[in-house]
C-alpha positions as CSV (number, residue, x, y, z in Angstrom):
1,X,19.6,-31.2,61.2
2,X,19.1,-34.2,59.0
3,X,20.5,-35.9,55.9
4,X,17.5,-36.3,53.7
5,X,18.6,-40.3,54.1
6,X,15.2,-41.8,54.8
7,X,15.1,-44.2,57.7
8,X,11.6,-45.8,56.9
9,X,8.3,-45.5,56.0
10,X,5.7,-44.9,59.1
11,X,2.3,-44.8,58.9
12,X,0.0,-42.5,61.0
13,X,-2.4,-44.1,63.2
14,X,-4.7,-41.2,64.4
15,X,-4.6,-37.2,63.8
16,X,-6.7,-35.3,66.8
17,X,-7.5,-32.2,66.0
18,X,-6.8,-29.4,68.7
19,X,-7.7,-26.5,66.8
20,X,-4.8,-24.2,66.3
21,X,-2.6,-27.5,66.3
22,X,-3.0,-30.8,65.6
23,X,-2.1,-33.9,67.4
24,X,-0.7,-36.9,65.0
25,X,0.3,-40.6,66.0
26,X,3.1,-42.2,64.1
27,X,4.1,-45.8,63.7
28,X,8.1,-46.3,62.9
29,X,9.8,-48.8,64.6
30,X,13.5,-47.8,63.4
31,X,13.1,-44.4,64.0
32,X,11.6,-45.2,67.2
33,X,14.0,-47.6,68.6
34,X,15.9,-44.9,70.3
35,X,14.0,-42.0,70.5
36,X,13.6,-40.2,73.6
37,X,11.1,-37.4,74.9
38,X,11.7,-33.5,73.0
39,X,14.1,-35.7,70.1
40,X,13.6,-34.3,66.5
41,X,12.1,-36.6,63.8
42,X,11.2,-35.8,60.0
43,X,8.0,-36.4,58.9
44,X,7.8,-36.0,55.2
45,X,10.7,-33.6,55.8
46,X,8.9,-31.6,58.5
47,X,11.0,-31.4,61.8
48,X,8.6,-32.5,64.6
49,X,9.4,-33.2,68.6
50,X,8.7,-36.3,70.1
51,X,6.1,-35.9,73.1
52,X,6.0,-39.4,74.4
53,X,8.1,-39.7,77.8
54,X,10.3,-42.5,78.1
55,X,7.6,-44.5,79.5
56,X,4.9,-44.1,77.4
57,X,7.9,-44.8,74.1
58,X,8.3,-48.1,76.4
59,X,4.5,-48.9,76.9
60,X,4.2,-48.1,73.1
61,X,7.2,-49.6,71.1
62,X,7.3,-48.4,67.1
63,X,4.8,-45.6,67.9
64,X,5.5,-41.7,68.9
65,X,3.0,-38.6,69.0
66,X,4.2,-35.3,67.9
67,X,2.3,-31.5,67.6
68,X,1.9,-30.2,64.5
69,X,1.1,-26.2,64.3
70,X,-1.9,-24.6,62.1
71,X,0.6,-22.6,60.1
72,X,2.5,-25.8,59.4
73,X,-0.4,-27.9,58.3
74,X,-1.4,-25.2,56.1
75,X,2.0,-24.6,54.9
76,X,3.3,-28.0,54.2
77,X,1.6,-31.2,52.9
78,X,1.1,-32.5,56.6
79,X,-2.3,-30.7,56.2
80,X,-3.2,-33.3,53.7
81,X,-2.4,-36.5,55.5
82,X,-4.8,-38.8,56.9
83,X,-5.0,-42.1,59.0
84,X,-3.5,-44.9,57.3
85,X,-1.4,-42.5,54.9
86,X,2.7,-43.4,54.7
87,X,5.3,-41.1,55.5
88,X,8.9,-40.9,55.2
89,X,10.6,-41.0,58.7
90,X,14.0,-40.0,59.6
91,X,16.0,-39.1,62.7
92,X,17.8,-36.0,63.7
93,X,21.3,-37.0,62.1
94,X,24.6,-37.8,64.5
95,X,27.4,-35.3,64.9
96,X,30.3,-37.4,63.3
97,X,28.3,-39.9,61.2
98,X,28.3,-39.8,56.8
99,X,26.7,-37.5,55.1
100,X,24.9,-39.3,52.8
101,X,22.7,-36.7,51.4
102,X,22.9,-32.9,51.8
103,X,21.9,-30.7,54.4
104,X,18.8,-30.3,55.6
105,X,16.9,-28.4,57.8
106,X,13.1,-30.1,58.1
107,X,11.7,-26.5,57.6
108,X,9.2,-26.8,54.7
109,X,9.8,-23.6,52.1
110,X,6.8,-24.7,50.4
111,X,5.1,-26.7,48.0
112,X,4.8,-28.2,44.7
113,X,2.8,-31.2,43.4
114,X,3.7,-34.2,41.3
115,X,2.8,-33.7,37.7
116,X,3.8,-36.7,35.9
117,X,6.0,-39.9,36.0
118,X,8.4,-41.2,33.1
119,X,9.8,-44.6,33.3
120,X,13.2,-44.9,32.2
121,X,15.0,-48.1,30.8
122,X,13.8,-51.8,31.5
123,X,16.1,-53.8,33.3
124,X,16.6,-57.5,32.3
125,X,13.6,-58.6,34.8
126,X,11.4,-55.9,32.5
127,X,10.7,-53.0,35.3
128,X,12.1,-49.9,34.7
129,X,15.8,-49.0,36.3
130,X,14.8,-45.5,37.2
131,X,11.8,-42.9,37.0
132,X,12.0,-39.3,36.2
133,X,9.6,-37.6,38.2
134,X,8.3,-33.4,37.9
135,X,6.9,-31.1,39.8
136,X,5.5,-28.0,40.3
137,X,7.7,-25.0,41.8
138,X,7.1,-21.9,43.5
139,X,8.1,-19.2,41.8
140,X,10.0,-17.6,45.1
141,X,12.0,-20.8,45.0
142,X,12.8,-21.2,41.3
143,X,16.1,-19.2,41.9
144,X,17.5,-21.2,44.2
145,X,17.1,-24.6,42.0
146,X,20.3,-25.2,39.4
147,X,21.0,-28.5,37.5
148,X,22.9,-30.8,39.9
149,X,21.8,-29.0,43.1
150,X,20.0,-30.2,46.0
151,X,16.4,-30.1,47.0
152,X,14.6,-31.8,49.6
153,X,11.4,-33.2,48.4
154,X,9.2,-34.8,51.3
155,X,12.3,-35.3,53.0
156,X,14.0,-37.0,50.7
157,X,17.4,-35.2,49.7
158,X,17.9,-35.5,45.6
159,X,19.5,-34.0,42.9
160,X,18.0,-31.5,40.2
161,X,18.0,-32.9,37.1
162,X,16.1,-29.9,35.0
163,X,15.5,-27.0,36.9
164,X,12.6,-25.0,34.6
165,X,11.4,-22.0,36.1
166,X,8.1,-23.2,37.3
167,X,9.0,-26.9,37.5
168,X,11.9,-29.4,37.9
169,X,12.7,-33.1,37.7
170,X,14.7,-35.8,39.2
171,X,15.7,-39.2,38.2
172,X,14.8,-42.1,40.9
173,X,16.1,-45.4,41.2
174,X,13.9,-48.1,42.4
175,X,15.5,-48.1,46.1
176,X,14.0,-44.5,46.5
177,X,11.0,-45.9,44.6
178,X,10.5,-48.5,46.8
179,X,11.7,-47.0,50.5
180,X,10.0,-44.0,50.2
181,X,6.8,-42.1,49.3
182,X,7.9,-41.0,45.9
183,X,7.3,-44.4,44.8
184,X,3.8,-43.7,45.4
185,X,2.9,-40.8,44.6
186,X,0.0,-40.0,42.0
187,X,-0.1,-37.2,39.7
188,X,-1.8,-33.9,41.6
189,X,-0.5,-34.9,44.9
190,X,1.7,-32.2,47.2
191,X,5.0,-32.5,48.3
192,X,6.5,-30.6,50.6
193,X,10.1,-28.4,48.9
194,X,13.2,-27.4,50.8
195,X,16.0,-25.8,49.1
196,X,19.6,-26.0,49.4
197,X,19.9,-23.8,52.8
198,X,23.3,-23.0,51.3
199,X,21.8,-21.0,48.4
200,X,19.9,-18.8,50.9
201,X,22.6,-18.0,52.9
202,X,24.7,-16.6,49.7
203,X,21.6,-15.0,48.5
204,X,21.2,-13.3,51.4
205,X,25.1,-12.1,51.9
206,X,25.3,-11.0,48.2
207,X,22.0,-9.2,48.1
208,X,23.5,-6.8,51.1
209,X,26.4,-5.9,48.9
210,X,24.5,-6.0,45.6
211,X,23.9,-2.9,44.0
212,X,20.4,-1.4,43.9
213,X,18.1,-2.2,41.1
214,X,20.3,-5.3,39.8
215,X,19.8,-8.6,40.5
216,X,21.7,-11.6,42.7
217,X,24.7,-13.1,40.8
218,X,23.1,-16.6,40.3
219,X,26.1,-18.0,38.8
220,X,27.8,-17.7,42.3
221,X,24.9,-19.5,44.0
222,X,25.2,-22.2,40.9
223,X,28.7,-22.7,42.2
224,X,27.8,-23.0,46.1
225,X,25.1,-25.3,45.6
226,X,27.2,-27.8,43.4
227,X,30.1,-27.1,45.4
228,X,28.0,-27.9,48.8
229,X,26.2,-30.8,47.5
C-alpha cells in the first residue's frame, strides 16, 4: 500500500529489454536509503519489487533495478519512459505512520493524457499560486470519479476538482508542481489513473444486490469516496 505522498523524483538510468518484460534501473536516493531486496516501490504509481540484494543496494547507493511485465508496460505509461526520463518515487507506506494522502494500491486502472494547463492566480513574486490541470478519462472509470474524491494520477494522490465524463481536473499548488512530474508534464503526454479502491469495493457489493437491468446507486459511492478520502 502506499499514500500517493511522493518521496522524490528518480530518474532512470537504463531500460534492458527482456522481451515479455523489461528490466529498468532507477536512481532515488531517499527511497533508496532503506530499501531492501523483494521491498515495494512506486514508480509513477506502478508498484514494482526491488531486485537488488543487500549487497548490490550497498555497492550501488541511490540506485535499484526492478522488472517490469509486458502487460504492464502496455497498460500503464511505464511503456513510454525512456533513459534520462523523471519519475515519481515512493515507498511502500509504514503500518502506524499519517496518512497523508488516500489509499493507494500502485495497480494502474488505466490511462489518460494531459490535455491542457491553466495557471491560476499570481502570487506577489508574479508565478502563479496553483495550476489546474485536465485530463483525459476512460470511460470504464468515469463512474468512479465524483467532485472531492480521490484519484491517483502517476502516483500522486489528489483531489477531483470537475469530474466530466470523459475528463477531470485538479488544482495544483507549486509544491506538487515542483516535487513531482505534474510539474512537467506537456500537453499529449500519459498518465497513469488509479481510482479510489474504495469506490470499487461498494460498486462491487451493491451491484450483487442490485436489481437487474438498473444501474449502481452512484450517490452511495459519492458518499464513500468523500467519506474515505
Amino acid at each position: 500500500m502506499f499514500t500517493g505522498i511522493i518521496e522524490e523524483l528518480g530518474e532512470v538510468l537504463s531500460i534492458e529489454d527482456l522481451g515479455d518484460s523489461a528490466r529498468v534501473r532507477l536512481r532515488g536516493p531517499v527511497t533508496t536509503a532503506d530499501a531492501r531486496e523483494g521491498q515495494s516501490i512506486a514508480v509513477n504509481g506502478v508498484c514494482l519489487t526491488v531486485l537488488d540484494t543487500d549487497a548490490e543496494l550497498a555497492a550501488h547507493p541511490g540506485e535499484f533495478s526492478a522488472d517490469v511485465m509486458r502487460e504492464t508496460l502496455e497498460r500503464s505509461s511505464l511503456g513510454a519512459i525512456g533513459v534520462g526520463s523523471r519519475v515519481n518515487l515512493e515507498r511502500a507506506m509504514a503500518l502506524g505512520a499519517r496518512l497523508g494522502g488516500h489509499l493507494v494500491q500502485g495497480h494502474v486502472d488505466g490511462t489518460g493524457v494531459l490535455l491542457s494547463r491553466t495557471p491560476g492566480e499570481a502570487g506577489a513574486d508574479g508565478n502563479p499560486q496553483w495550476e489546474v490541470l485536465r485530463f483525459s478519462l476512460p470511460a470504464q472509470l468515469s463512474r468512479y470519479l465524483v467532485e472531492k474524491g480521490s484519484i491517483t494520477v502517476d502516483g500522486v494522490s489528489l483531489t477531483v476538482v470537475e469530474a466530466a465524463v470523459d475528463s477531470f481536473t485538479v488544482s495544483l499548488i507549486p509544491a506538487t508542481l515542483a516535487h513531482t512530474t505534474l510539474g512537467l508534464k506537456k500537453a499529449g503526454e500519459p498518465v497513469n489513473l488509479e481510482v479510489d479502491v474504495l469506490a470499487k469495493y461498494v460498486e462491487r457489493l451493491l451491484g450483487d444486490r442490485a436489481v437487474p437491468g438498473l444501474a449502481v446507486n452512484h450517490a452511495v459511492i459519492q458518499a464513500s469516496q468523500q467519506t474515505g478520502a
